[in-house]
Structure formats: structure tokens, C-alpha cells
Backbone as CSV, one residue per row, in Angstrom:
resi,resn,N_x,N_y,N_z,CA_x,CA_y,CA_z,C_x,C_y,C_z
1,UNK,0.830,-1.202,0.000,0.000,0.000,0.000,0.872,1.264,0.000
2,UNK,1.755,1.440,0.593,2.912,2.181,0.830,3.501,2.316,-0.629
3,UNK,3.958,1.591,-1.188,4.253,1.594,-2.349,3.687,2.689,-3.284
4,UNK,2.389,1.919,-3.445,0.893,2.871,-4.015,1.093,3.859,-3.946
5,UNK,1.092,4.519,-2.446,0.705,5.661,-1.986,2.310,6.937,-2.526
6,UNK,3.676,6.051,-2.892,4.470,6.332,-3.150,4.209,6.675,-4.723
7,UNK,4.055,6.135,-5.327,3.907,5.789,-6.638,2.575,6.974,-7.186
8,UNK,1.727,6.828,-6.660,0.422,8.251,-6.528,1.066,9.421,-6.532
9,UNK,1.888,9.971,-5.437,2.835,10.535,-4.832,3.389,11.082,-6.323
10,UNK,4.622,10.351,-6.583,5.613,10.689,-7.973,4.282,11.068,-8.799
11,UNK,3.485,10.680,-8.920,3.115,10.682,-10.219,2.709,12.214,-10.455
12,UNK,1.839,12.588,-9.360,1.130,13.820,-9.334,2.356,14.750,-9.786
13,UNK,3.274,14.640,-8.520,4.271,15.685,-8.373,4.903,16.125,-9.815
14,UNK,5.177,14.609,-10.640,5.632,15.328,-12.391,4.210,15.641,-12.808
15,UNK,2.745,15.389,-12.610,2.097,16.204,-13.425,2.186,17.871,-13.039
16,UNK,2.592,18.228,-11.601,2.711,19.470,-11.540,3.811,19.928,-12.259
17,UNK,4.981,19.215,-11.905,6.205,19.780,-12.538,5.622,20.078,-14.246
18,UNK,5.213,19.197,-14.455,5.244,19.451,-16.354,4.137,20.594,-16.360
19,UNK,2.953,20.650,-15.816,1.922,21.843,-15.480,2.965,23.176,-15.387
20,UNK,3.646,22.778,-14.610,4.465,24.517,-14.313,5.241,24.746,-15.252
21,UNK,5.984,23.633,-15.926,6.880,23.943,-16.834,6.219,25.062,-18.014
22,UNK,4.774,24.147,-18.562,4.162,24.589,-19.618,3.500,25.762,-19.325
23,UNK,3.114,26.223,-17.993,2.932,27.744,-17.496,3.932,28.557,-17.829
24,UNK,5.413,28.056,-17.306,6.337,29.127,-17.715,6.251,29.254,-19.293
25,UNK,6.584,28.102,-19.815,6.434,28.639,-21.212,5.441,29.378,-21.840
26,UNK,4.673,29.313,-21.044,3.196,29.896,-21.688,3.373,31.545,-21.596
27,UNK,3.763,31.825,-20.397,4.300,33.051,-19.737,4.951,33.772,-20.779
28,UNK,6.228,32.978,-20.984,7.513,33.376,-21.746,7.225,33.743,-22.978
29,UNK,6.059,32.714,-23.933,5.569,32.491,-24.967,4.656,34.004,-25.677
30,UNK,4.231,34.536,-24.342,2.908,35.438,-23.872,3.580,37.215,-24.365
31,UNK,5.175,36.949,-23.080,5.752,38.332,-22.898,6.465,38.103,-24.252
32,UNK,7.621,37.846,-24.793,8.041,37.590,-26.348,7.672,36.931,-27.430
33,UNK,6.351,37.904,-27.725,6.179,37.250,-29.624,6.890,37.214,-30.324
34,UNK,7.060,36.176,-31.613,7.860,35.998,-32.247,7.238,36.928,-33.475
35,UNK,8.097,37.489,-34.107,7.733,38.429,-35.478,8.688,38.427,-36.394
36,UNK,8.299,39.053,-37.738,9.020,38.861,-39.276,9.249,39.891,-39.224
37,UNK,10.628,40.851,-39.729,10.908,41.644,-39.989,10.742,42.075,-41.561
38,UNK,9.946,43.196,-42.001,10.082,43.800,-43.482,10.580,44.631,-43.383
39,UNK,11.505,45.568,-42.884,11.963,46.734,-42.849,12.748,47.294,-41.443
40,UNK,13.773,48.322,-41.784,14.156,48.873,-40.548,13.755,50.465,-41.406
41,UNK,13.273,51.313,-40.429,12.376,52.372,-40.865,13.802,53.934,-40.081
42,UNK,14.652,53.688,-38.981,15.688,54.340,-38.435,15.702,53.937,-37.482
43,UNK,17.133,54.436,-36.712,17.769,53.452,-35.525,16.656,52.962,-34.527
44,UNK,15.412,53.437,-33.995,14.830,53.136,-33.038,13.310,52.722,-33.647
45,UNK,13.291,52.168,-35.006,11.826,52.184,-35.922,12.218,50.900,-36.540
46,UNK,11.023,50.097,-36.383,11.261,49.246,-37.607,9.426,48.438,-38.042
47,UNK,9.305,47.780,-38.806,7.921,47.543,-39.534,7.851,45.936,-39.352
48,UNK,7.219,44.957,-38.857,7.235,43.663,-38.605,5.787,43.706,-39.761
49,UNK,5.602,42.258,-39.763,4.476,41.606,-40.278,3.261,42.349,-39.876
50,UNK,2.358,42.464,-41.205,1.283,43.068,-41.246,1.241,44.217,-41.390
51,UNK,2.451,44.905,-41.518,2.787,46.676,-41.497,2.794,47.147,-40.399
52,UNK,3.012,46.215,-38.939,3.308,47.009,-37.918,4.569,47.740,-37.306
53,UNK,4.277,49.181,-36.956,5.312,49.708,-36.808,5.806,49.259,-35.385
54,UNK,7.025,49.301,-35.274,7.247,48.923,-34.131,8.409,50.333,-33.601
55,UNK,8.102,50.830,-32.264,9.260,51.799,-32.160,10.119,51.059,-30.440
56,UNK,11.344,51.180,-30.387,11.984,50.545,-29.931,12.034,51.304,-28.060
57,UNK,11.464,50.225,-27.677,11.365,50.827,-26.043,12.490,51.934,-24.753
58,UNK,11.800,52.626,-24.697,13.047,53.021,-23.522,14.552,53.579,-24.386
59,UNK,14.538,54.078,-25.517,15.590,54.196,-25.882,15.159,55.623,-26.999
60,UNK,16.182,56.461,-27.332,16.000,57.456,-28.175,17.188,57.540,-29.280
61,UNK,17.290,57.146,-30.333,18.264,57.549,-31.246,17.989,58.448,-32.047
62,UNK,19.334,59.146,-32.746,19.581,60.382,-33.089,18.657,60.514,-34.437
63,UNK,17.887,61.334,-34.831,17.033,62.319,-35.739,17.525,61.941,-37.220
64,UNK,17.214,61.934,-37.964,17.511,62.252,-39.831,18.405,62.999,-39.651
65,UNK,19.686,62.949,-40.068,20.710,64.153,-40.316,21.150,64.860,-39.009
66,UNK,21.315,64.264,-38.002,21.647,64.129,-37.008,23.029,63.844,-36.837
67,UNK,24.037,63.702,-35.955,25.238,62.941,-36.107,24.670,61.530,-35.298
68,UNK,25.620,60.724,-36.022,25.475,59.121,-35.743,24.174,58.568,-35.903
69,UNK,23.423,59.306,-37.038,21.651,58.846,-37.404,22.112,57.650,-38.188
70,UNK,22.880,57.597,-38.830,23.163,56.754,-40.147,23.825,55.185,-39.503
71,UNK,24.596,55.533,-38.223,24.723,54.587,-37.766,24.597,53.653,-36.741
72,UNK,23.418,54.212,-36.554,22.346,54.035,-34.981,21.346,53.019,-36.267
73,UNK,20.938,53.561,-37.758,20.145,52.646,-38.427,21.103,51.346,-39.159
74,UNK,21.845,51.675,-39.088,22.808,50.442,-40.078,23.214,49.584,-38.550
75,UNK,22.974,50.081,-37.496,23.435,48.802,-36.295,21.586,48.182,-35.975
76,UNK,20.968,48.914,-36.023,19.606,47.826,-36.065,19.423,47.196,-37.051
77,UNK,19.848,47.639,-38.592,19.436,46.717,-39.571,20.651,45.570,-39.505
78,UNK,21.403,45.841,-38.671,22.471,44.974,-39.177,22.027,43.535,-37.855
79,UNK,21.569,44.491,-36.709,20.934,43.284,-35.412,20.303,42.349,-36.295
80,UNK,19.183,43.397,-36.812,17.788,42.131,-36.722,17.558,41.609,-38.004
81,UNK,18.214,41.912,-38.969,18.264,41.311,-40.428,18.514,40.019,-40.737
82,UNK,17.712,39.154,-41.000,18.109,37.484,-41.072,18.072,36.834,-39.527
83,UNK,17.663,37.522,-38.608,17.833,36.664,-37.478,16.458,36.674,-36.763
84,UNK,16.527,35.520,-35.899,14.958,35.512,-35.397,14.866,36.512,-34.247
85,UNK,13.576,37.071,-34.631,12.939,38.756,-33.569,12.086,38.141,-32.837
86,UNK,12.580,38.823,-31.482,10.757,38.312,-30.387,10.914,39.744,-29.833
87,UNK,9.571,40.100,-29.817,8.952,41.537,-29.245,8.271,40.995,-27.869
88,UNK,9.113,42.253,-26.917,8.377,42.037,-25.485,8.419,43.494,-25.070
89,UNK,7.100,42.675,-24.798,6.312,44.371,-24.012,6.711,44.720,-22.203
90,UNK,6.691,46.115,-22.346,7.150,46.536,-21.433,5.767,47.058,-20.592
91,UNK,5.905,48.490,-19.595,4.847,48.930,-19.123,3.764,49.532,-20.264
92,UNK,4.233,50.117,-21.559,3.463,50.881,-22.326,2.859,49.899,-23.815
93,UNK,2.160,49.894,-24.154,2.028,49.205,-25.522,1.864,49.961,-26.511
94,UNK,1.176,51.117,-26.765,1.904,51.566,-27.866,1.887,53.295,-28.034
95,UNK,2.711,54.011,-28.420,2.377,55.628,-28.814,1.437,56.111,-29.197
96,UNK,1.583,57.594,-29.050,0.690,58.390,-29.432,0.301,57.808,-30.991
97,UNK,1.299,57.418,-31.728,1.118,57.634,-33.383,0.601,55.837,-33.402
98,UNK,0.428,55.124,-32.393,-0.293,53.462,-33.182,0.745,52.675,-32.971
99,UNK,2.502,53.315,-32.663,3.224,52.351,-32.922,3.583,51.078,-31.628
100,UNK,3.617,49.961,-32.153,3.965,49.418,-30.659,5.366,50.166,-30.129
101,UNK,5.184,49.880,-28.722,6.192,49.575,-27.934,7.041,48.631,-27.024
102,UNK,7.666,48.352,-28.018,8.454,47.199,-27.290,10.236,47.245,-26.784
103,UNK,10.551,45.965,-26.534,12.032,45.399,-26.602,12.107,44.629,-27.451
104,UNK,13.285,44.721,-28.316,13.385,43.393,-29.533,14.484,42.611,-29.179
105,UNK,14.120,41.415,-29.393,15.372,40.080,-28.847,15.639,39.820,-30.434
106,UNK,17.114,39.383,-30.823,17.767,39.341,-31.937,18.608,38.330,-31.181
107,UNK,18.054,36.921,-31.877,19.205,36.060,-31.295,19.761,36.190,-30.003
108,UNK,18.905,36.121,-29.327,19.195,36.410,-27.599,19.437,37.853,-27.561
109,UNK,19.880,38.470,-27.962,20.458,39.973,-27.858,19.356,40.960,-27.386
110,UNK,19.539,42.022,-26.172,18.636,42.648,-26.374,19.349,44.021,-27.252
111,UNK,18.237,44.241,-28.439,18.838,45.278,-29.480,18.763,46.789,-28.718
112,UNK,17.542,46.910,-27.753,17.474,48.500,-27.204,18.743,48.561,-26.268
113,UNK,19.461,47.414,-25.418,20.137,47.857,-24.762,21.840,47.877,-25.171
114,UNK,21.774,46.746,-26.760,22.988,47.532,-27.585,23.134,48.301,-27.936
115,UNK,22.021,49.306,-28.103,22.109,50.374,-28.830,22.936,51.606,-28.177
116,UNK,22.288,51.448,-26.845,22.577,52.160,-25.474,24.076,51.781,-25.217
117,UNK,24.245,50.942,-25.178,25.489,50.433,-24.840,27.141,51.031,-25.787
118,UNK,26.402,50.857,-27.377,27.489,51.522,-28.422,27.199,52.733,-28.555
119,UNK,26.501,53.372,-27.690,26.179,54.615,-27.638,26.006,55.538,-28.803
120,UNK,24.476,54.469,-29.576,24.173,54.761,-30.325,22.436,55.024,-30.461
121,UNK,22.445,55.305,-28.829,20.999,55.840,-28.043,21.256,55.980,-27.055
122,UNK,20.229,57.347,-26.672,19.900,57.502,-25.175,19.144,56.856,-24.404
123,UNK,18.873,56.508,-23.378,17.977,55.885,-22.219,17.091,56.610,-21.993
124,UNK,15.928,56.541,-22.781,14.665,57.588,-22.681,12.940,56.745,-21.576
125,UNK,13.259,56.875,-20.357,12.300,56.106,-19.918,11.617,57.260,-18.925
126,UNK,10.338,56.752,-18.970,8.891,57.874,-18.475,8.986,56.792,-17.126
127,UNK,8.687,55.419,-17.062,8.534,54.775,-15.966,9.325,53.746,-15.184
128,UNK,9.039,53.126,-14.269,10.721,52.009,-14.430,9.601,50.866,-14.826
129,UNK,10.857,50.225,-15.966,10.211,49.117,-16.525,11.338,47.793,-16.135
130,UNK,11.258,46.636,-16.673,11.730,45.641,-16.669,13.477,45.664,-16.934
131,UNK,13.783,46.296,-17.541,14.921,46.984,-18.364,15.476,48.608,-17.830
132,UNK,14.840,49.714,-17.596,15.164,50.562,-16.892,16.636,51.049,-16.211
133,UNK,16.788,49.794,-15.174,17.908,49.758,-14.494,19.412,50.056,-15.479
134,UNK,18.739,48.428,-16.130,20.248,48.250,-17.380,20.345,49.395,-18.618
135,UNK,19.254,49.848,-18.933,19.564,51.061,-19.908,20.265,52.203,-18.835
136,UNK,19.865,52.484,-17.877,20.236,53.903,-17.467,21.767,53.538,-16.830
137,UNK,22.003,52.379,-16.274,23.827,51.562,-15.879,24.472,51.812,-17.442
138,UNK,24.236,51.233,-18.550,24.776,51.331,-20.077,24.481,52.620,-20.837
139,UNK,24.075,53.858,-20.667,24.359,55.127,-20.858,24.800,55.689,-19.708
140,UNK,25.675,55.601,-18.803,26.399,56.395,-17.881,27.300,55.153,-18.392
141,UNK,27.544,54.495,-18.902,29.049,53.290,-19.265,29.398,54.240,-20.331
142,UNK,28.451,54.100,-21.477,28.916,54.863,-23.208,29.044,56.371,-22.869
143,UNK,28.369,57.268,-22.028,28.769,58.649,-21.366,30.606,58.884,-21.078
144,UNK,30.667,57.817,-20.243,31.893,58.182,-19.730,33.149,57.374,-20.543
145,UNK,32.845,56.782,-21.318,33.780,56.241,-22.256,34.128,56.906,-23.897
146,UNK,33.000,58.072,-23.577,32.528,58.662,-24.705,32.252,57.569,-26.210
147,UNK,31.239,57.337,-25.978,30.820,56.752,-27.008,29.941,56.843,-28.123
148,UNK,30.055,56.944,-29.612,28.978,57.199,-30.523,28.699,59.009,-29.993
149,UNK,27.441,58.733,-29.503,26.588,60.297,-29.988,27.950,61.127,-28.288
150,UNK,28.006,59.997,-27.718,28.773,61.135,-26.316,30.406,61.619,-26.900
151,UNK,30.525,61.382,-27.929,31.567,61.624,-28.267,31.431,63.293,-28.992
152,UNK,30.185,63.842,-29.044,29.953,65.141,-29.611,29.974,65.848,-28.637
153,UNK,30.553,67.126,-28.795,30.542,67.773,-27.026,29.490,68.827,-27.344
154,UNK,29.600,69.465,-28.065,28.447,71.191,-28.240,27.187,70.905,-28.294
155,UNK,27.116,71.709,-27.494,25.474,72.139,-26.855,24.502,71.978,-27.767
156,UNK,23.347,71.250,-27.832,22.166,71.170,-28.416,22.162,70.516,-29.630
157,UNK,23.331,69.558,-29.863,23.894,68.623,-30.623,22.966,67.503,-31.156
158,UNK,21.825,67.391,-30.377,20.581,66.284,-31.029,19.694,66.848,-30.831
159,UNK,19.351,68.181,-30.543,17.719,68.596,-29.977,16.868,68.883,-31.499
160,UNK,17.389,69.371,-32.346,16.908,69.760,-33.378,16.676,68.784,-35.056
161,UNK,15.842,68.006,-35.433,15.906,66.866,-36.225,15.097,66.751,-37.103
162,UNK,14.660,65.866,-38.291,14.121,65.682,-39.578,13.299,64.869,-38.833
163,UNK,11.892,65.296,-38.425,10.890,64.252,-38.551,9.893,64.049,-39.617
164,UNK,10.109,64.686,-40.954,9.895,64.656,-42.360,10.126,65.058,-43.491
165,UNK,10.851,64.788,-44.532,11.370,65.642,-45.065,10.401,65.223,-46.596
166,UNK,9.731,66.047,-47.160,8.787,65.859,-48.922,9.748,66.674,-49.316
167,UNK,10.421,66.452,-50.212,11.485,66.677,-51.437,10.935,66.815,-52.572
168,UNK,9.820,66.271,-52.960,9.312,65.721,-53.993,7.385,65.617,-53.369
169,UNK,7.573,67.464,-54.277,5.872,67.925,-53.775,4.435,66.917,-54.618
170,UNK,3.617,66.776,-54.431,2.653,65.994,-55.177,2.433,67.619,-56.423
171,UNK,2.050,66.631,-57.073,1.843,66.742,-58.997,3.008,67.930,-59.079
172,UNK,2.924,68.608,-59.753,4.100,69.947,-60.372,4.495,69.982,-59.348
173,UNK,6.476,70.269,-58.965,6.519,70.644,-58.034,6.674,72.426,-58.515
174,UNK,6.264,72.750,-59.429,6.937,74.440,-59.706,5.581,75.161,-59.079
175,UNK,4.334,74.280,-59.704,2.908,74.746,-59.490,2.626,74.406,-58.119
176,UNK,3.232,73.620,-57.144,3.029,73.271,-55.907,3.863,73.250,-54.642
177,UNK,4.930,74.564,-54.708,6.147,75.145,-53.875,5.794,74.437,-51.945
178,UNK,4.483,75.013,-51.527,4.239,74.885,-50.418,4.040,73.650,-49.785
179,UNK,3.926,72.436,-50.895,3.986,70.737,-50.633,5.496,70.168,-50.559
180,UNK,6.486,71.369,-50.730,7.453,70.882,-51.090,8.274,71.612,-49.451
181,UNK,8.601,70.189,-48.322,8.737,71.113,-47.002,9.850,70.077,-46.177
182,UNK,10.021,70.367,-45.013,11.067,69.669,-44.170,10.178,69.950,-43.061
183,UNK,10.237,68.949,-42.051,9.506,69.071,-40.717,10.502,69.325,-39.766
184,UNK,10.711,70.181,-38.406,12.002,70.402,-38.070,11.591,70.117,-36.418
185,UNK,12.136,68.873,-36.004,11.153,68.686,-34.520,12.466,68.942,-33.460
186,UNK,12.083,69.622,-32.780,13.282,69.578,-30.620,12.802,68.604,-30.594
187,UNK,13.753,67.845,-30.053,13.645,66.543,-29.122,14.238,66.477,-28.086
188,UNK,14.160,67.518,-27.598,15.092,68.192,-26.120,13.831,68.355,-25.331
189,UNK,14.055,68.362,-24.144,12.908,68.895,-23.204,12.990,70.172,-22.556
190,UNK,13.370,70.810,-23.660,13.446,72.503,-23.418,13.607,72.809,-24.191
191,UNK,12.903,74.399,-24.200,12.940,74.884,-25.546,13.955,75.604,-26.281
192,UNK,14.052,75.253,-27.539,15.284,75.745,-28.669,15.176,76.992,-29.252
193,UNK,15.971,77.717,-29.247,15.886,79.514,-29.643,16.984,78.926,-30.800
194,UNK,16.255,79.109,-32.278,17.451,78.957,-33.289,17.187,79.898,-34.468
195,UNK,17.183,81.426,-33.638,16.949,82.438,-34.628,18.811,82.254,-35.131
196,UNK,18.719,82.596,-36.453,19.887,82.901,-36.955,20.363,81.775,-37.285
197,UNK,19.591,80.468,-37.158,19.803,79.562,-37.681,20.376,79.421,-39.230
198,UNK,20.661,78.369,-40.144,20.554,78.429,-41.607,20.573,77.502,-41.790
199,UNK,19.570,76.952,-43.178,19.490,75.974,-43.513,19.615,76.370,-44.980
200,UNK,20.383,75.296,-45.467,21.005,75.283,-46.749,21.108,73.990,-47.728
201,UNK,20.110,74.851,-49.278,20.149,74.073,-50.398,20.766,73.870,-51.392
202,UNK,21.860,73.835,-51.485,23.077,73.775,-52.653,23.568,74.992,-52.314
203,UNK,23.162,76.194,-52.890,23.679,77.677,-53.068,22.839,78.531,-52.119
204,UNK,21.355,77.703,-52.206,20.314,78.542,-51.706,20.649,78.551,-50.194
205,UNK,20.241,79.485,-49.349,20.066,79.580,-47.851,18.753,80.521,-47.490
206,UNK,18.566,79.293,-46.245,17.016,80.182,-45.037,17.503,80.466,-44.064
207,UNK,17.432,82.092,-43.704,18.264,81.742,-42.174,16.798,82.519,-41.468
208,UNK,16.913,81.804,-40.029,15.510,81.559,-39.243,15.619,82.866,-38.434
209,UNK,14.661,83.647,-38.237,14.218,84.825,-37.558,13.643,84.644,-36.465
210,UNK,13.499,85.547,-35.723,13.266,84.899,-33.890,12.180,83.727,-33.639
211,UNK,12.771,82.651,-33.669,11.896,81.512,-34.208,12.609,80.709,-32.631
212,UNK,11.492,80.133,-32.374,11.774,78.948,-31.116,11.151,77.730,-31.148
213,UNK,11.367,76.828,-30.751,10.542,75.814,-30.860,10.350,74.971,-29.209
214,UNK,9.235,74.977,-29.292,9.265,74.375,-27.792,9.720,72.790,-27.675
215,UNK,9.497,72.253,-26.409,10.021,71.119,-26.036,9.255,69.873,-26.918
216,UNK,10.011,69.033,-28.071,9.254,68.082,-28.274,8.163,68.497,-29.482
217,UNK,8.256,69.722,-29.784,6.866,70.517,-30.742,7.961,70.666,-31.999
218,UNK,7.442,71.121,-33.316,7.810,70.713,-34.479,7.338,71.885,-35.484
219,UNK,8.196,72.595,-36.053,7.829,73.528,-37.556,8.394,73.507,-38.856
220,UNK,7.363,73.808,-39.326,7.441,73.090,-40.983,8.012,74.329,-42.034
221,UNK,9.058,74.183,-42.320,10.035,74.940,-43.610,9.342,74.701,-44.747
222,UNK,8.420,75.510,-45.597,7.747,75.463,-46.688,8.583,76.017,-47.937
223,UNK,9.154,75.642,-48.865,9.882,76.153,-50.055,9.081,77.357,-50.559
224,UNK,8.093,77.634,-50.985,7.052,78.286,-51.338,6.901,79.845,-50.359
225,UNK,6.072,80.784,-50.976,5.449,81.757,-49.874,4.341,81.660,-49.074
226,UNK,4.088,82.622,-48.263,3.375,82.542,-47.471,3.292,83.405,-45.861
227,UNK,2.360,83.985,-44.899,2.615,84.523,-43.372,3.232,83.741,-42.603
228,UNK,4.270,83.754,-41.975,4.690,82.718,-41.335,4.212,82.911,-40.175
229,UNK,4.352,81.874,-39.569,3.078,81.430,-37.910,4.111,80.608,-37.152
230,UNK,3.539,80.235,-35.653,4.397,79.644,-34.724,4.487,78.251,-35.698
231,UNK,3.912,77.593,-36.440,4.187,76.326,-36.462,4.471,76.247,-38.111
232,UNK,4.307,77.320,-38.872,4.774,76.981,-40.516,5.513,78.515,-40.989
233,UNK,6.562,77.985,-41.349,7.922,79.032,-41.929,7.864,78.807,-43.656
234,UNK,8.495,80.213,-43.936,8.213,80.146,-45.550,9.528,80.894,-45.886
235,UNK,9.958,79.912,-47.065,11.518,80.206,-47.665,10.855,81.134,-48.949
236,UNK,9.797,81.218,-49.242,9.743,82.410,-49.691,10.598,82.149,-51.460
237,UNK,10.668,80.874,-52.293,11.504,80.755,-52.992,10.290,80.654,-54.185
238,UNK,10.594,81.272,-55.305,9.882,80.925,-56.730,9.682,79.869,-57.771
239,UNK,10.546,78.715,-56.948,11.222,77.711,-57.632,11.438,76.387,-56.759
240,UNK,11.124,75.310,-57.626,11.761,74.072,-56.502,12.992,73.781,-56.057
241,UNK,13.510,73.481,-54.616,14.741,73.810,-54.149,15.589,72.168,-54.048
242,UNK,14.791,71.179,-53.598,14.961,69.879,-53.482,15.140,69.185,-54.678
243,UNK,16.073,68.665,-55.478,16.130,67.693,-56.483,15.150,66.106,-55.995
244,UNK,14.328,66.077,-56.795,13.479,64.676,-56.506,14.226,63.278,-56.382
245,UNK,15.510,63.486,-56.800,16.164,62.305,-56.597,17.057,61.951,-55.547
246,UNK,18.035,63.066,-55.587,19.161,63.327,-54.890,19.312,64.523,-54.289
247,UNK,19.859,64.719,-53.288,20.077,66.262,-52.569,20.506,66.020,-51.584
248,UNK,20.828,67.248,-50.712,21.839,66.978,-49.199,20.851,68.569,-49.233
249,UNK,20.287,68.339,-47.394,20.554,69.526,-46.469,21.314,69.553,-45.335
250,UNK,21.724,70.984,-45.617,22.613,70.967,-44.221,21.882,71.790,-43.275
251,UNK,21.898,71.961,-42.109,22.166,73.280,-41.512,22.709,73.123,-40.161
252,UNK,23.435,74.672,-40.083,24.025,75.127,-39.211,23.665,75.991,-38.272
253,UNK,24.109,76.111,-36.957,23.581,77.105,-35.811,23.970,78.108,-36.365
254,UNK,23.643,79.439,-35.352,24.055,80.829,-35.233,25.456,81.036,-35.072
255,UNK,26.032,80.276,-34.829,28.166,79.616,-34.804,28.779,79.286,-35.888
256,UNK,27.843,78.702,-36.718,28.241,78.031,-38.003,28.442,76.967,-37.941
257,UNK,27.752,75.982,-36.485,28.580,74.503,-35.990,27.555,73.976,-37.033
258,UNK,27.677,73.058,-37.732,27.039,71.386,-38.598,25.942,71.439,-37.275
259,UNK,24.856,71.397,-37.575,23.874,70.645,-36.661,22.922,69.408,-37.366
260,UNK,22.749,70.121,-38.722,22.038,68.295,-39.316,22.876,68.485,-41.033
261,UNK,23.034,66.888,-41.271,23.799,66.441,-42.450,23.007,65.532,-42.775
262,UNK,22.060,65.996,-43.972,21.170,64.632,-43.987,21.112,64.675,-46.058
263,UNK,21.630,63.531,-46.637,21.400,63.328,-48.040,20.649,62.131,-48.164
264,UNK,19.537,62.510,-49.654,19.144,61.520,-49.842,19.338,60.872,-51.060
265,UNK,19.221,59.579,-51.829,19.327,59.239,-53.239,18.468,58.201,-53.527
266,UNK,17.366,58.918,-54.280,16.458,57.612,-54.857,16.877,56.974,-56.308
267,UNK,17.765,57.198,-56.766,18.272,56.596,-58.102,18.678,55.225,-57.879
């Protein structure tokens, strides 16, 4: 009987064990979906299956024409390209704009906290999440080792960035100057005074008049005329300034320092 009662005993105990096992996995299964990558969209953006955008948790990389924009996106496309992605959610699920929010695993790797690490992002967190700790330990590592973007020393060096640039206005661009624009967003949490700014199209130059932009808020450079207002500026030009294929803008502070270097080439 003893035996029995032994034997009853084992038996249960592996149905729990295998019960818990398949909980954890279930768990594990739950917090990291597995997803297809179609695209890396810039260092902290990328597009999985179904056209979802995905923007990369707890982390901020540098703007369009930014310094180290180009290679904050060539180290995510280079993570997650050909290798298997699992998305895990943190405290938030998704932005203002629809996009998720996650962490992406790349072959075990977590990609938000390489990024941080080659200091090729900041540690941008609203709450403490799962991750938190290790992003904000791995930007005070790449800080003091100067790494990637900490390797730029002058002031206001990422606040100012391309969050759109139309080069290429819908139908005529000669008949349609004011479709033809650059979006110019702070991503600082204070506000940017960049009168005397200049932004420059081959030969052409805009230089910005007591113009500010608040924390995180965004104004639009129109090629075309027009009253200019807190949120839309007018270059005031007769002519299209952007080549539809190819082009480089630059611009520079009130110093003359490089603040964005951004070319594009659709050929």
C-alpha cells in the first residue's frame, strides 16, 4: 500500500512539474512574440508583419541628419536582419502615433540595450520598466567612455531633427512650392531659440528669424510663400529647391557649428 501511496505521490508531483513547466512557457511564450521583420524604418523604428510599426522601447536615437543617425540605423538593420525577432512588451504598448512599444530580442540579444550600450541611443524612460535599471547603468558606461553620440561635445547637438522631409511635392513641383517642405522637430525637453539659424540648399540659404521651438513641438520649412506662424515658416523661394532624386541639407547654428547632415538618393 505504501508503495501505491508512493507511486500516486511521484506521479502527481511530475504532473505538476510538467503543469508549471508549460505555465512558464506559456508566460515566456505570452511576454516575447515571435515576429518577421520587413523593414528597418531608423535606428529606433522598424515595420514587422502586417505593417506594424514597431518603435523601440526606452531608448532614443539620433534624428535624420543628425550625427550618428546613419549609424544608430545600419546597427539595427544589421541586429535584426536574417535573425529571429521576439517583441516584449514593457509597461506601455503603444504611442501616441499606433506604434507598438516594445524590446526586440535578436538572437538572444537585447537590441534596445545595444544600442545604449554603443552609444548609439539615449535611455529615454517615463517609468521604471523591466529593463530601466540596465539602460540607465549602459548610458552612464557609453557617457563616460565617450561613445557614438557622447563623443559630440556642443550644446544642443541632437535637440533639433528631420521628422519629415517631402522633397518631392505631389503633382508639379513648380505649381506646388508649399507641398514641397522639411519638418524640423526639438527633441530636447526645453525649448530651442534657433533664430539665426541656416538651412542650406546647394547655393540657396534660409536663415531663421526669432523663431523657437518648444520642447518636443515641431515647424514646418515650406519652399514656397506665405505669413509665417508659430508652427509653418516660408523660404519664400519661386522655384523648386529639393532635387526629386538626390540632394543633401545641411544646416548650421548661429556659430556656423554642422547641426544636421542629412542626403538623400532615390536613383
Amino acid at each position: 500500500m505504501r508503495q501505491l501511496h508512493l507511486a500516486i505521490a511521484i506521479g502527481i508531483m511530475a504532473i505538476l512539474f510538467y503543469l508549471g513547466i508549460e505555465a512558464v512557457a506559456s508566460v515566456a511564450n505570452a511576454a516575447n512574440e515571435p515576429a518577421k521583420l520587413e523593414r528597418v524604418i531608423d535606428g529606433d523604428t522598424l515595420v514587422v508583419e502586417k505593417g506594424r510599426s514597431v518603435r523601440l522601447l526606452g531608448i532614443d536615437t539620433p534624428e535624420k541628419g543628425q550625427p550618428y543617425s546613419e549609424q544608430a540605423t545600419a546597427f539595427l538593420e544589421q541586429a535584426v536582419r536574417g535573425k529571429a525577432i521576439y517583441l516584449e512588451k514593457g509597461g506601455e504598448d503603444r504611442d501616441k502615433y499606433g506604434r507598438l512599444l516594445r524590446y526586440v530580442r535578436a538572437d538572444g540579444r537585447l537590441v534596445n540595450l545595444e544600442l545604449v550600450r554603443a552609444g548609439l541611443a539615449r535611455a529615454y524612460v517615463f517609468q521604471n520598466d523591466s529593463h530601466t535599471i540596465e539602460l540607465l547603468a549602459l548610458e552612464k558606461q557609453a557617457k563616460q567612455q565617450g561613445n557614438g553620440i557622447w563623443s559630440v561635445k556642443y550644446e544642443h547637438a541632437f535637440c533639433i531633427g528631420i521628422s519629415l522631409f517631402r522633397y518631392n511635392a505631389r503633382g508639379d513641383d513648380r505649381t506646388n512650392l508649399n507641398d514641397e517642405f522639411v519638418i524640423l522637430r526639438n527633441g530636447c525637453d526645453y525649448q530651442m531659440d534657433i533664430a539665426s539659424w541656416k538651412v542650406l540648399a546647394g547655393n540657396d540659404a534660409y536663415a531663421f528669424g526669432n523663431v523657437t521651438v518648444g520642447p518636443h513641438q515641431s515647424v514646418v520649412l515650406h519652399t514656397g510663400s506665405g505669413p509665417d506662424n508659430s508652427t509653418d515658416l516660408f523660404w519664400n523661394s519661386t522655384r523648386p529647391l529639393w532635387n526629386n532624386e538626390h540632394d543633401k541639407l545641411i544646416m548650421r547654428d548661429q556659430a556656423g557649428r554642422l547641426m544636421l547632415n542629412y542626403s538623400y538618393d532615390n536613383i
